[in-house]
N, C-alpha and C positions, 0 to 999 in steps of 0.2 A: 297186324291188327286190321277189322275188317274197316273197310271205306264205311263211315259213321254218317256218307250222305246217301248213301244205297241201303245200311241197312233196315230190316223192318222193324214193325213194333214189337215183336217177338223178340230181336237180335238186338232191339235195345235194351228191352228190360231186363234181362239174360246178362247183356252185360254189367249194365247200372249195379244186378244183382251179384255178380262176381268182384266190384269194383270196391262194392261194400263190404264184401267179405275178407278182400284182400288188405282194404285199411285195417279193418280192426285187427285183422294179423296184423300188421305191422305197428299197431299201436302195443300190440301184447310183445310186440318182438320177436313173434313168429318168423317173420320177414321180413327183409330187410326191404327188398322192392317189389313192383306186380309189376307183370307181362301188361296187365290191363289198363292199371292208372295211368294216365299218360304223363310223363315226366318233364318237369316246366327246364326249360332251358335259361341257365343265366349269364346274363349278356357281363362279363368283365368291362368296368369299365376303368381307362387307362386314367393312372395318376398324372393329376395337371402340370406343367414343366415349364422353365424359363417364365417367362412374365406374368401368365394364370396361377403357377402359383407362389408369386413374390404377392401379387393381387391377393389371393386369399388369404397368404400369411397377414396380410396387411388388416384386410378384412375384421380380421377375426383377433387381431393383436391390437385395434385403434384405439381403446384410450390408455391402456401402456404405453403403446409408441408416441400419443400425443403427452405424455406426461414427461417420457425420457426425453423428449423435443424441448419441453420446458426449460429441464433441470439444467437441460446442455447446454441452452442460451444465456440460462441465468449465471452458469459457471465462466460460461464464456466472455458475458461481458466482466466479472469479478477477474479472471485472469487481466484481460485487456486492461481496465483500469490499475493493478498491481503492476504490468508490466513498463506502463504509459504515465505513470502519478510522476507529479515532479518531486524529488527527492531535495531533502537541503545537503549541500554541500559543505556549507559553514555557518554555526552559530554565533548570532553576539550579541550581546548583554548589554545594554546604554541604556546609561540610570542616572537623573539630573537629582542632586545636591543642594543648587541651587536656583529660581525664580530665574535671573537670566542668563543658563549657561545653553537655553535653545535648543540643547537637546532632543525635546521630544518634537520640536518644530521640523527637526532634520531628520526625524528617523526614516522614512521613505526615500529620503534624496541620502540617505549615508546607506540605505540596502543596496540601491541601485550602484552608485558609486563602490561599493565593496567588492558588486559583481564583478567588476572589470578586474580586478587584482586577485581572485578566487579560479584556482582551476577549478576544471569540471572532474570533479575526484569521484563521482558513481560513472563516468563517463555515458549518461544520457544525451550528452549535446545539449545541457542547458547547463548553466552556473548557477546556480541558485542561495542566497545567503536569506538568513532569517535573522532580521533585529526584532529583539523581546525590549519595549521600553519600561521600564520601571521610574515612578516617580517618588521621589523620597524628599520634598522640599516642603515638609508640613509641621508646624510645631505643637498642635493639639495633638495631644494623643490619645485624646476621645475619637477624633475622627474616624467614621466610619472607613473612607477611600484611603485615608495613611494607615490603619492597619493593615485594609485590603493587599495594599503595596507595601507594606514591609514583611509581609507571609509570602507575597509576590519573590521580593527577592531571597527572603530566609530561603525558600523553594530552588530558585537557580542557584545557589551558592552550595545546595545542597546535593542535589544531582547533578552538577558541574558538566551542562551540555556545553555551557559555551564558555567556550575557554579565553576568547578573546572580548576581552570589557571596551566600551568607551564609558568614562566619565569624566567629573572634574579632580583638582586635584584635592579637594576635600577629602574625598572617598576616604584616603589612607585616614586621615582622623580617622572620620565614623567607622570606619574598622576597627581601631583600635579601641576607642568609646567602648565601640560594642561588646569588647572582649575578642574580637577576632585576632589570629597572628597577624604580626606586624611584618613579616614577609610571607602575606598573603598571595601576591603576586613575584614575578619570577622577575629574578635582577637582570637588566640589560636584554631582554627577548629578542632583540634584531639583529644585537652584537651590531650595535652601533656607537658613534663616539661617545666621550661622554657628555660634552658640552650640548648632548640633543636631549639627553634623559634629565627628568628630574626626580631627584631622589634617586636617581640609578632605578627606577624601576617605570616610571611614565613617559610616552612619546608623546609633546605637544601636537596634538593632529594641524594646528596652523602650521607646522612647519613638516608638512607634509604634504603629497599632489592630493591627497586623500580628499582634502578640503577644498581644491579646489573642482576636483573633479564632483564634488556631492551640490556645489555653487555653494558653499561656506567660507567664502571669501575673509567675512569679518566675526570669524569663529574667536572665541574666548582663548587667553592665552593658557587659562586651566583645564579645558578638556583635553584627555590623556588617554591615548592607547595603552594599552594593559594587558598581560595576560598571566593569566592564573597560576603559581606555583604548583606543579603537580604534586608535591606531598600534602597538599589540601584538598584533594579530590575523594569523591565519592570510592571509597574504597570497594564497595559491592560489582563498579564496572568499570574498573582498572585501565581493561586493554580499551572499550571506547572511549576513554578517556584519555586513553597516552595516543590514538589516532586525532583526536578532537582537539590536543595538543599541538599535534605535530601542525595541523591544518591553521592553527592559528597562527605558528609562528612561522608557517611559511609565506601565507597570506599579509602579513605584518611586516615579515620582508621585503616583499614585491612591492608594498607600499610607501616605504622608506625609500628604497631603491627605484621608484616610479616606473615599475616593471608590471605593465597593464598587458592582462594576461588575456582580456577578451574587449576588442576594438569599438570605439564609440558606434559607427556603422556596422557593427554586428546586432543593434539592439534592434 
């Protein structure tokens, strides 16, 4: 091609005029290319690698990535709290009958006290017991609060979490009263003597460390450990029911036996 700064005005318009001619051929498809048109050169340009293009993905992916960022903390802290929640190791049930069997007075100081005789059965490293108090010492039965607590206990007696009771020794009446079986609770649960049960089926918690370890020193000679007969159990969860069993009457042992399973200086 001729040097386009040498040529004249002749050899421009000559070509200008060829260069027109050779488009439109190649717009008909006459040609594919011209000697003439000068043909533009295209620079490749290389695909960006390692960090430029982690950058661009990022770029161009930010409010996905800021949403999957979300999703993954928010699932993360739901793990960490399911992983880290304190579990209860053993349920109990203590329900006063009477105005002064002090019961609901002591329920915090008989959790604590329970701990130390509770293994640690999810093995979290913590002992954890849960008293649910139920108050049943009312005699209106208009009352709003003694309904409240007597659907309170129809409730636990019904889903049979906690297998191990304290109360007084009343109880067994108003079972009966109520219509409930009269070996509601399990004969002798600690396979202890007899001269410790009453009725073959209550432990005086006074003559137990139990009391003294809750600082129930001058505890009533009627409140009574107990624990539930399992053919009176929520028949729909059988098996955590026969573990929820087991937990109680091993814990009820330790107690009898003053077999303190987690030390006052552990707390």
């Amino acid at each position: 091609m001729a040097n386009r700064k040498r040529e004249t005005a002749e050899q421009k318009a000559a070509r200008q005029r060829q260069e027109r001619i050779d488009l439109l051929k190649m717009k008909q498809g006459i040609i594919e290319e011209s000697d003439v048109i000068p043909q533009e050169e295209h620079t490749e340009v290389p695909a960006p690698r390692g960090g430029k293009r982690l950058s661009n993905f990022i770029y161009r992916n930010k409010p996905f990535i800021v949403v999957a960022l979300i999703l993954i903390f928010v699932a993360g802290i739901g793990i960490y709290q399911y992983i880290t929640r304190e579990r209860v190791d053993l349920y109990v049930l203590a329900v006063a009958r009477t105005e002064d069997c002090q019961i609901g007075l002591k329920a915090d100081d008989l959790k604590t006290a329970l701990e130390k005789y509770c293994p640690d059965y999810d093995g979290n490293g913590v002992q954890n017991v849960e008293v649910d108090f139920v108050q049943l010492d009312f005699d209106d039965p208009e009352n709003q609060i003694q309904v409240t607590e007597i659907e309170k206990f129809r409730s636990h007696l019904k889903i049979s979490r906690a297998q191990l009771v304290i109360t007084e020794s009343e109880m067994l009446d108003y079972l009966k009263v109520n219509n409930y079986p009269e070996n509601f609770f399990v004969e002798n649960p600690a396979e202890v003597s007899e001269d410790l049960l009453v009725d073959n089926v209550g432990i005086p918690l006074n003559r137990t460390d139990l009391a003294r370890s809750s600082g129930w020193q001058d505890c009533p000679d009627n409140v009574m450990l107990f624990v539930r007969d399992e053919a009176y159990n929520d028949k729909s969860n059988a098996k955590a029911n026969v573990e929820r069993r087991e937990r109680a009457v091993e814990v009820l042992k330790n107690i009898v036996a003053g077999n303190v399973v987690k030390a006052v200086s552990d707390e």
